[in-house]
C-alpha positions in Angstrom: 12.9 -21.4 -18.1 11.6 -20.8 -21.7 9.6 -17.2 -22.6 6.7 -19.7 -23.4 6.7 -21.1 -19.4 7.6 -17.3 -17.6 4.3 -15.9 -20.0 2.1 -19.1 -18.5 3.8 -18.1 -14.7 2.5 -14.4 -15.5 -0.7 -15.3 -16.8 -1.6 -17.4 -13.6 -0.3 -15.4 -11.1 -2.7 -12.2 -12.4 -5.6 -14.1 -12.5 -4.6 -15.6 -8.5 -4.3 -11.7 -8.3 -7.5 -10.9 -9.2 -9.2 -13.8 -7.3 -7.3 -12.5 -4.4 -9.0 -8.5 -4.8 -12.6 -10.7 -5.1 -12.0 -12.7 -1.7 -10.8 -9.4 -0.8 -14.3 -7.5 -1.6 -16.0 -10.8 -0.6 -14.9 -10.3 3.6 -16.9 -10.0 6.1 -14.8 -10.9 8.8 -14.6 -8.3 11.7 -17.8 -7.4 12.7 -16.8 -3.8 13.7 -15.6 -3.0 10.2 -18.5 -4.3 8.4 -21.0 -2.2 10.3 -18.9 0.9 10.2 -18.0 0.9 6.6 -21.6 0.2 6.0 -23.3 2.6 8.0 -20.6 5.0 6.6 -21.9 4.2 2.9 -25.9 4.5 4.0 -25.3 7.8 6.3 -22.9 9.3 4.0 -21.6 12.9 4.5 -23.8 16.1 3.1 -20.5 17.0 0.2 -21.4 13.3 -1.5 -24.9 13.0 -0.4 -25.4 12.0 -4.1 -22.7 9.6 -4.4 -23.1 6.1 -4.7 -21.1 4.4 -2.0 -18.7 1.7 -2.1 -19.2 0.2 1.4 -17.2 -2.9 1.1 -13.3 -3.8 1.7 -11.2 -2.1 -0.6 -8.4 -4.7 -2.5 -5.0 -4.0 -3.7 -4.7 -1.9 -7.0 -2.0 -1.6 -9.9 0.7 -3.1 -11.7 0.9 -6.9 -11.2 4.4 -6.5 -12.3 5.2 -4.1 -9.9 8.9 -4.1 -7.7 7.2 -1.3 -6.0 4.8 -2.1 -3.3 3.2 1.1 -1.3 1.7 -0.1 1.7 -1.2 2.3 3.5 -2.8 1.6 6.9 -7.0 1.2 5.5 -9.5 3.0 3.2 -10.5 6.3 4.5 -14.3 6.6 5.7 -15.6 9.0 2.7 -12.5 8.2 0.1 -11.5 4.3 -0.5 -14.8 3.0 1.2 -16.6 5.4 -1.2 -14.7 4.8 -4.9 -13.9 1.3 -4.1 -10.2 2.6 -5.1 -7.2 2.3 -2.5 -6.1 6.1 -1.6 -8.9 7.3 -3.9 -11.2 10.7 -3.4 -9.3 12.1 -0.1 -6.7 14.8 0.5 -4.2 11.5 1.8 -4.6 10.2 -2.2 -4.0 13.5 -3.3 -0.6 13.9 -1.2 0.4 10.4 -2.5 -0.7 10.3 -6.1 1.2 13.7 -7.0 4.2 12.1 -5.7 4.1 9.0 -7.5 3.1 10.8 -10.7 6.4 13.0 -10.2 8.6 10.0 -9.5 7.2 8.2 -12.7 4.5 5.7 -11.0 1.5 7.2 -11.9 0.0 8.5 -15.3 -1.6 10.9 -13.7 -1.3 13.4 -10.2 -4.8 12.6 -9.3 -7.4 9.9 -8.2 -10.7 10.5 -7.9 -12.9 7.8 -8.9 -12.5 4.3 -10.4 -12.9 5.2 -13.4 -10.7 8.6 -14.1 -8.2 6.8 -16.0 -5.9 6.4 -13.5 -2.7 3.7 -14.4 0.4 3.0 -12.3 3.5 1.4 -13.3 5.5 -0.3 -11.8 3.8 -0.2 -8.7 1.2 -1.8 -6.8 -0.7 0.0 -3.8 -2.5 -1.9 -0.8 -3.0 -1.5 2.9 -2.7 -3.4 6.2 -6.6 -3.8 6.6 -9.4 -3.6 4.1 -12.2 -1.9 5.6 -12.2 2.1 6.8 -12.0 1.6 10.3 -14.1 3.8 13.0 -11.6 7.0 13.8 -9.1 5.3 11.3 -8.0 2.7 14.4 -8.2 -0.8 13.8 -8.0 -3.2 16.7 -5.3 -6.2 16.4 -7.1 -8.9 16.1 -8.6 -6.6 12.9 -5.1 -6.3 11.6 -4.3 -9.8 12.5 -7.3 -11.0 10.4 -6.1 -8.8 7.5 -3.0 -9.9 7.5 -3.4 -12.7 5.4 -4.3 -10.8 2.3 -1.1 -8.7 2.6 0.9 -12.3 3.0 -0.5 -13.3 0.1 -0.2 -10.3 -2.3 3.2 -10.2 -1.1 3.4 -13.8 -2.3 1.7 -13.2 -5.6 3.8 -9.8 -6.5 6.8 -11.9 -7.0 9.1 -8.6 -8.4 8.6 -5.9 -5.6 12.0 -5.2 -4.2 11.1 -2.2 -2.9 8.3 -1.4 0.1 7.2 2.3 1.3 5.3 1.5 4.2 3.3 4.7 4.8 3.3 4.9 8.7 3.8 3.1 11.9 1.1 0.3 11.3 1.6 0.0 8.0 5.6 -0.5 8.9 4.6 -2.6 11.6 2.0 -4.9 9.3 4.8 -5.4 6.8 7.4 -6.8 9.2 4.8 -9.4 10.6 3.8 -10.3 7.0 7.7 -10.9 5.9 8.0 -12.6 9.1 5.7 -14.7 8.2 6.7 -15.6 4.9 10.3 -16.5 6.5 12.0 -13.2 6.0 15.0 -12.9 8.3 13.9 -9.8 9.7 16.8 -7.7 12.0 16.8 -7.5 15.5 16.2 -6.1 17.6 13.1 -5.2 15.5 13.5 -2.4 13.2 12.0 1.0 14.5 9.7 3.4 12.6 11.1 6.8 11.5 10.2 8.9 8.2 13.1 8.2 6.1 14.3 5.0 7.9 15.4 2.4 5.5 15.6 -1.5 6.2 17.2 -3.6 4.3 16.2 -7.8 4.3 18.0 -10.6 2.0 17.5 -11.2 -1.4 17.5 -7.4 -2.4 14.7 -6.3 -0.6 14.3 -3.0 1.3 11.6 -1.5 3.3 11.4 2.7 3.7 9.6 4.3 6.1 7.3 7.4 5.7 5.0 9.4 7.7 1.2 8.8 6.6 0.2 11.0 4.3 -3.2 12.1 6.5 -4.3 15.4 6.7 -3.0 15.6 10.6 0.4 15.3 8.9 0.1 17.0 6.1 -1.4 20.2 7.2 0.5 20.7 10.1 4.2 20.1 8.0 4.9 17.2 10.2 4.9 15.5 6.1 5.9 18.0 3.6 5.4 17.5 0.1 9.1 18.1 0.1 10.2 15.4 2.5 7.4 12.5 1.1 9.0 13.0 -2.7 12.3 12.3 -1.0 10.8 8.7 -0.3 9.5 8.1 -3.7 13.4 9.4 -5.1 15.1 6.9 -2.7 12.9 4.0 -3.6 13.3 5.3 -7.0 17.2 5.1 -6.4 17.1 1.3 -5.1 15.5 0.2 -7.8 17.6 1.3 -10.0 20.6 -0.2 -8.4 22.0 -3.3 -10.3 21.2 -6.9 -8.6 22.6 -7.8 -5.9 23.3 -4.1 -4.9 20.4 -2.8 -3.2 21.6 -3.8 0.2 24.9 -2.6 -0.3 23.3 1.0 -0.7 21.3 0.9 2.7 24.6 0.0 4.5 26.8 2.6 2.6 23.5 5.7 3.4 23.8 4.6 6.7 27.4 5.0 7.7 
């Protein structure tokens, strides 16, 4: 394939990328969500009683070239639903931003607002539903509905080769989307432990991480310790030479 054809190929799948995050803003599909997040924005919480609320499904956000994909379970209530930015303005995006700034992802440790300059490379972050759901607990036929957006970004992020899917739904949300898209996926079905790797064909691997929420964090179930550990071994299978990626899950695990 000529340069002139791959630059056409990367051209069109960032614009399909962007008209993806506008469908994704667009949603109103689950009833629940749209009243909560909505109410959320009107009602507000006295610390940002002068902020301007988001109040609408939160899309994907990053590098379109990305061969990392990080994979959270929704916007929280009074961060993502209020910056309009995936892990953005909550302690949760503070955990996870100073990590991927210290693995080499991110410009920057923090995220505050849309527009604080923040730039990642070589990743791209999203989450298993759009919307902050009430008491951060979507239903499944909220997460079923979402999962078409995931499907497709997967789709349109044609590099990632590496997913860190931050916690049990967000695991569980990925292996329905790669089953899905016809990725053999092991059986019995993988289980969800922090540090559990999964490897699939065609040099892709999935590691597991506790959720970087405040329950976790502040009670040392997720130390900052254990989630750089993630972001290293990610860091690790992507640098492995094609072709090898798998071979390193199976030689960690014996």
């Amino acid at each position: 394939m000529t340069s002139d054809i791959l630059a056409d190929r990367c051209r069109s799948e960032r614009s399909l990328l962007g008209a993806l995050c506008q469908r994704v803003i667009a949603c109103r599909q689950c009833p629940r969500l749209v009243q909560h997040r909505e109410r959320t924005a009107q009602e507000k919480v006295r610390r940002y009683r002068d902020c301007e609320y988001w109040g609408r499904p939160v899309p994907g956000f990053g590098d379109p070239d990305a061969r990392l994909l990080v994979v959270g379970l929704a916007p929280a209530a009074h961060g993502g639903n209020r910056t309009g930015r995936i892990f953005t303005g909550d302690r949760s995006g503070d955990f996870l931003y100073r990590a991927l700034h210290r693995a080499g992802f991110a410009n920057q440790p923090t995220s505050i607002d849309r527009d604080d300059g923040l730039r990642l490379s070589n990743c791209y972050i999203t989450a298993a539903v759009r919307c902050a759901p009430p008491d951060n607990k979507p239903t499944v036929a909220e997460l079923k509905r979402c999962r078409s957006f995931l499907l497709e970004e997967l789709s349109l992020l044609r590099q990632v080769l590496v997913i860190v899917a931050l916690g049990q739904v967000a695991f569980r949300a990925c292996l329905n989307v790669l089953k899905a898209r016809g990725v053999p996926v092991p059986t019995p079905l993988p289980r969800f432990g922090h540090g559990e790797v999964t490897a699939f064909p065609k040099d892709l691997v999935m590691v597991a991480s506790y959720h970087p929420s405040q329950q976790n964090t502040q009670t040392g179930r997720l130390t900052e310790a254990m989630f750089r550990q993630v972001f290293d071994l990610a860091k690790r299978y992507l640098d492995a030479s094609p072709g090898q990626l798998n071979d390193r899950v199976t030689t960690q695990r014996r």
